[in-house]
N, C-alpha and C positions, 0 to 999 in steps of 0.2 A: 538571646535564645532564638531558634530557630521556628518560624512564624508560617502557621497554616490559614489560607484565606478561603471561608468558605459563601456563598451567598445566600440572601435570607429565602430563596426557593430550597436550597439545600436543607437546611432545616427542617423547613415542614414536608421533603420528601422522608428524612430520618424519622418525623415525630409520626408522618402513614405507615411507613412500615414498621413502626415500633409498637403501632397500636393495633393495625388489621391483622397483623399476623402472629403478634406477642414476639415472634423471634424471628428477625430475616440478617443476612449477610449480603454482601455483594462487591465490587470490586470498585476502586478511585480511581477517575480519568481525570489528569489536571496536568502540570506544566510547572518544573522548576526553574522560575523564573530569573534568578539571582541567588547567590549563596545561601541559604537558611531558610529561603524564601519560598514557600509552594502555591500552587494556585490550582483550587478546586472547579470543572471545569465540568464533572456531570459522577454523578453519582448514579451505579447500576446494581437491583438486585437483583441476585441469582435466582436461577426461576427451579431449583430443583425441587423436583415432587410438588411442582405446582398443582394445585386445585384449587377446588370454591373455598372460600373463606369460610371457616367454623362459625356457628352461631357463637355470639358472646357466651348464651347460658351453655354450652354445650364443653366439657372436659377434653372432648378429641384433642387432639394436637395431628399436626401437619410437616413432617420435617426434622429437621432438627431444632432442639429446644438450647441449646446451650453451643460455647466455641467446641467441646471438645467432640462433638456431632457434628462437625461440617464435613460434609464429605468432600476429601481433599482433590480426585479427580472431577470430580464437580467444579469446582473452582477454580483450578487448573484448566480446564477445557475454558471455560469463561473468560478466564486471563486471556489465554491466548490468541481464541477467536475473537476477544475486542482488541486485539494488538491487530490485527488487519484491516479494521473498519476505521481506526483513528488516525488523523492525518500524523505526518511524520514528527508534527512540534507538540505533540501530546502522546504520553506514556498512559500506563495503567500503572498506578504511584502504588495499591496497598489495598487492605481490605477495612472495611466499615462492618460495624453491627450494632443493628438496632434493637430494642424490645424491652420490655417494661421493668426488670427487674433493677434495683439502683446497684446492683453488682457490676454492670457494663458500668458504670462511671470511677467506681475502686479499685485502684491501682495497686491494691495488695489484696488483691478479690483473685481465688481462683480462674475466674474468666479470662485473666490479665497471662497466669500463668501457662495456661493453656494454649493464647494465643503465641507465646512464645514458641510454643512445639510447633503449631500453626507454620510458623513463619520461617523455622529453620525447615522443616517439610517439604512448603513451597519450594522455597531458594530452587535448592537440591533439585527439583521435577523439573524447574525453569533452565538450569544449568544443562538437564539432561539434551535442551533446546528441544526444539519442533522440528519437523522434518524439515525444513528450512531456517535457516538463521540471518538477520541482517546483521549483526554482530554477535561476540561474543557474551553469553550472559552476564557479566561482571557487576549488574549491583550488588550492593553489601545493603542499602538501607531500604526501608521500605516503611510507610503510616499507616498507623493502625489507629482508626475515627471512632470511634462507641459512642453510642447516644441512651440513656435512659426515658423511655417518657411518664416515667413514674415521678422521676427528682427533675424534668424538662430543664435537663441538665449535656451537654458533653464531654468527652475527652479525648485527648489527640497521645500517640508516642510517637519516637519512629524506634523501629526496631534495627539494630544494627546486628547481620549477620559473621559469624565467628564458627571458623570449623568445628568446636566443641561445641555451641550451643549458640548462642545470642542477649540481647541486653537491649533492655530500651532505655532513649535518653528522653530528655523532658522537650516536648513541641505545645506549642502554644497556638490556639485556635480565636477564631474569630469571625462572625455572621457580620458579612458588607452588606452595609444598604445599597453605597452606589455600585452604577455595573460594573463589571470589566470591563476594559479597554480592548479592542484587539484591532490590527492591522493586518488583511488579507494579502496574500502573495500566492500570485498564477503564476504558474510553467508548463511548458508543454514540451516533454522531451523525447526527441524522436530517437526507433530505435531501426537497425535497417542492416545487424551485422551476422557475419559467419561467424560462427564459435566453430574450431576443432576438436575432434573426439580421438585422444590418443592411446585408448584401452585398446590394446592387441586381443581382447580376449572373444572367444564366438561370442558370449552372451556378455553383453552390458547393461549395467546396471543404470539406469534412464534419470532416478533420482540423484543418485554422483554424478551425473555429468551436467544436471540443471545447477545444483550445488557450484559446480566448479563454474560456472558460466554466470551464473549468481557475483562472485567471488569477481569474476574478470571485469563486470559491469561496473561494481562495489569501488575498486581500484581506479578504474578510466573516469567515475565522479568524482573521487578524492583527490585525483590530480587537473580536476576540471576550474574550470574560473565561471564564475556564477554573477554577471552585470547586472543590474537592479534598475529600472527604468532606465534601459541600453547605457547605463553607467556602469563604471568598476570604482565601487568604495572601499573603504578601508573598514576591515573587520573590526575594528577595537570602536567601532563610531557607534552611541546608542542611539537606538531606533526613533526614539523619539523627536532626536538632536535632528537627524536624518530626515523623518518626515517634515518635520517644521523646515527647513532648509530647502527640501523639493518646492514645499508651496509656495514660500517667499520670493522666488524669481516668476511666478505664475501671477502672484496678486491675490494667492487663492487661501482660504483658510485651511491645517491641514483636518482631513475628514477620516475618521474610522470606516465609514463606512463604504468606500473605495477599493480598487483590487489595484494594487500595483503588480508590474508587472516584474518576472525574472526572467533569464535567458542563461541558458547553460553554453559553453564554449567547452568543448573537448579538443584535448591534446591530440596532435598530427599524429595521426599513423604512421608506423616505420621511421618517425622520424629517429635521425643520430643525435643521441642527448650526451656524449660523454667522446663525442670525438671517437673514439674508435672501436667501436661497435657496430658490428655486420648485421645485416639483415639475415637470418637463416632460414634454409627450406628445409621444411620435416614433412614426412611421409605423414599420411592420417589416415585412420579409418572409416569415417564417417563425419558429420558436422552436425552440428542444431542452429539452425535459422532463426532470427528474433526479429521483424519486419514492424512496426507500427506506431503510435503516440501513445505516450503515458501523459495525463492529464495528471498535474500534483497542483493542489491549493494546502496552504498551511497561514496557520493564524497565530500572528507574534503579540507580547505584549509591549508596550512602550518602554521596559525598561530593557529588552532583551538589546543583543550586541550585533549586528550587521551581520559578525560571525556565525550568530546563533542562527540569523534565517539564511543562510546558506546550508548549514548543518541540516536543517530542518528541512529542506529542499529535494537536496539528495538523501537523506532518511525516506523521505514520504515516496519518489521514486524507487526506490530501491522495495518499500513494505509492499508497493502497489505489484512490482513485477510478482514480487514470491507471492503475493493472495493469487496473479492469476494462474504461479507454474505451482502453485499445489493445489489448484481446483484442479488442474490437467493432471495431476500425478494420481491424484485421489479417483477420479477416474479409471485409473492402470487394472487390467486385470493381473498382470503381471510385471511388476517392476522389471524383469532382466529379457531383454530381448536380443533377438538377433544382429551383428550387427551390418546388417543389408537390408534391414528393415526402413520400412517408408512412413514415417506420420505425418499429418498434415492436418494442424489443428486450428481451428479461430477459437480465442482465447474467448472469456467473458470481457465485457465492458465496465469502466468505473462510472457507478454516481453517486451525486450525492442528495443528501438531504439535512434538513436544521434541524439542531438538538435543543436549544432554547427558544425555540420561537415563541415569542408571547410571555417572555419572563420579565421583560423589560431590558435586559442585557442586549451586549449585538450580537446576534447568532452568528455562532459557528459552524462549522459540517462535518458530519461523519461520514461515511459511504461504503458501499457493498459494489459488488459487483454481480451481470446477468448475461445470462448466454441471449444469443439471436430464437427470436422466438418467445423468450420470458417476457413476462409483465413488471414490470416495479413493485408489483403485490410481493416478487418473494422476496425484494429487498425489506419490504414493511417488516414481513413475517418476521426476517432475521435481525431486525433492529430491536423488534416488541422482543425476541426470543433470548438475546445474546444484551443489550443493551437496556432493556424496561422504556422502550420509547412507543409511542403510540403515535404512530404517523401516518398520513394517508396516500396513497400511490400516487395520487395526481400531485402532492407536494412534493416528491422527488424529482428533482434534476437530471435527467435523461439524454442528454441531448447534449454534453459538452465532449463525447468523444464518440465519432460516426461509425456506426456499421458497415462495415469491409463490403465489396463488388463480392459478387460472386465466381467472379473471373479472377477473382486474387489466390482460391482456395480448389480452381477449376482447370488452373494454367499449374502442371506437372512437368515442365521444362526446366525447372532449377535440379531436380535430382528425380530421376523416372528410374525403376527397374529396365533390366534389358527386355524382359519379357513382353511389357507393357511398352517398351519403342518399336518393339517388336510389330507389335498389335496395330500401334496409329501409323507408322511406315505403309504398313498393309491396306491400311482405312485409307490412309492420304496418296498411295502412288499404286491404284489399281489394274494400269498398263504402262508402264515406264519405257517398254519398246517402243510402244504408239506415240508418246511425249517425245523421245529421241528421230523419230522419224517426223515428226511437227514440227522440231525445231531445226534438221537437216536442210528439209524444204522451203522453209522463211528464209533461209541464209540463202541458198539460191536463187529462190525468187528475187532477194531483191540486189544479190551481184547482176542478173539479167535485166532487173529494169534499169543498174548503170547501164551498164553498155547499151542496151538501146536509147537510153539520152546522148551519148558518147557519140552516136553515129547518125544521130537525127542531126545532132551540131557543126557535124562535119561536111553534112551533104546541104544544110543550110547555108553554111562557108562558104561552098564550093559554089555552087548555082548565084550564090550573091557579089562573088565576084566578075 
């Protein structure tokens, strides 16, 4: 039977919002670790129609009271927006609900049924994708957690999606004492290429073309090779095996709490991979520039496959670019522009912060990203808002990916309109006849100071003979 691991914090986050609120939802962050196998990795409630908590003695209600009240863009925005904070070797698995009635634990309890409609809903909205996609939507399964704190009791299914409806099978749950395990892995992947733009059309459409460029990024990691402490391992080797085997040549115990390192190796440009294949030149219209370092951290479990933290690698590069080309899209006043149009943007920066700090577990990270100028306050804001983490700005991670020169976003030599060369030709060459007559005179002045050495050497000669 297919086995959900939750820890004994989880719990008692389930049994607070079961009790303060009487009814909260919210979405599963965790990591399928092995066939059957899931791993609960932080639990978030949704903050819709948040306010101050009802008095006990008081009938109000806040929200919705039951599954068939969730409001489903609600939850959907939630989804989504925590799929860009989580590193790439963590998903958002399914939705949890808590609250006091012992109907969330019966599994032939309207609740149950409802969450059914729930979940084939979802699917569907998830499928419609986000304005970016790192891949195609293609889950079918998803867990669905309910807690009672009436019967301090839970239940776990997963729901498996089916074009006409869906059906849940039997998952089995369980509160760990001890913590997880996890293995850190850093990369840092540089990005520094032209994309061409091959729409013929006057107005172009800015989000297709980040899409398509998304897409060509997406492809040149898949055919990339990913060394693992400047090694190339073999993907079927489990991580564990792996770690215990780096320390034993070192003398050293192996340690969780370590960052190893990763390095991505990209395929040669232009190269000929099939013997007879030409390099072709195409006319284009315009290009999109992508200049800089993505910082990606992802955190494996001891049972995952060599393969898996590669996966996990280029997933988390790949989440990180799309959170920063759709903070810039979401920006747009207008999607379709010209195509002689000029932008020039600095993107926002990643950081991070810890989600278990203080649980006794080994902390992992989630992160946001901030423009030049922002404080790590609005990363806070959007971890408490999106996430239910209460963190403090001076606890976030700031500083592992630097703020660009000003002269990176100031130098308009890569693609300037004519107008604007126009402009600094003018600014830079104020009398160009006066420069060409500077430069006539130096040439002569100094053919003339040959020849008078030429004839000082000669009459030297002469008188010294």
């Amino acid at each position: 039977m297919a086995k959900l691991l939750l820890s004994k914090s989880d719990e008692e986050y389930l049994e607070k919002c079961a009790t303060q609120m009487k009814f909260s939802y919210g979405i599963i962050i965790g990591q399928k670790s092995e066939p059957g196998k899931y791993i609960v990795v932080h639990l978030a409630k949704n903050d819709e129609e948040e306010s101050d908590f009802p008095d006990a003695d008081s009938s109000a209600t806040v929200g919705p009271q039951k599954v068939d009240q969730i409001n489903l863009q609600s939850l959907g925005n939630q989804w989504l927006s925590a799929g860009k904070m989580i590193p790439g070797s963590f998903n958002v698995m399914g939705l949890f609900v808590a609250g006091v009635s012992k109907d969330y634990v019966d599994d032939s309890s309207d609740e149950f049924k409802s969450a059914k409609r729930l979940f084939f809903d979802m699917h569907n909205l998830l499928k419609q994708g986000h304005q970016f996609k790192s891949n195609e939507h293609d889950d079918t399964e998803y867990i669905f957690l309910t807690y009672s704190s009436a019967a301090k009791k839970a239940a776990s299914k997963i729901y498996n999606y089916v074009a006409n409806g869906g059906t849940f099978s039997p998952l089995d749950y369980r509160f760990v004492e001890k913590p997880f395990e996890w293995y850190t892995f850093e990369c840092n992947y540089e990005l520094n290429d032209v994309f061409p733009i091959l729409d013929a059309s006057e107005k172009i459409n800015i989000e297709v073309q980040f899409q398509k460029t998304i897409d060509t990024v997406r492809n040149s990691l898949n055919a990339s090779e990913i060394f693992l402490q400047n090694e190339c391992v073999d993907d079927g080797q489990i991580l564990d095996s792996y770690i215990k085997q780096l320390h034993q040549g070192g003398g050293r115990k192996a340690n969780s709490d370590e960052s190893y390192k990763a390095t991505i190796f990209l395929p040669i440009k232009c190269q000929n991979t099939k013997g007879n294949q030409r390099i072709h030149v195409k006319e284009f219209n315009g290009t999109i520039r992508l200049s800089g370092v993505v910082s990606s951290r992802v955190w494996c479990n001891p049972k995952n496959t060599i393969g898996d933290v590669k996966r996990f690698i280029r997933e988390d590069v790949i989440r990180s670019l799309m959170a920063r080309i759709q903070v810039y899209c979401d920006g747009l006043t207008e999607p379709n522009i010209s195509n002689d149009a000029i932008f020039i943007s600095e993107p926002p920066r990643r950081v991070y912060f810890n989600v278990n700090a203080g649980s006794g577990q080994k902390s992992i990270q989630f992160s946001d990203y901030i423009f030049r100028g922002e404080t790590p306050t609005v990363a806070a804001a959007q971890a408490k808002q999106i996430l239910d983490l209460d963190i403090t700005p001076d606890s976030i991670s700031a500083d592992l990916e630097g703020v660009p020169e000003d002269e990176t976003f100031s130098d308009t030599s890569f693609e300037m309109p004519t107008t604007d060369k126009q402009k600094m030709q003018k600014l830079g060459s104020l009398d160009p006849a006066g420069q060409r007559d500077l430069t006539r005179t130096m040439y002569m002045l100094g053919i003339a100071v040959s020849l008078l050495v030429l004839v000082i050497a000669i009459v030297v000669h002469y008188f010294m003979k």
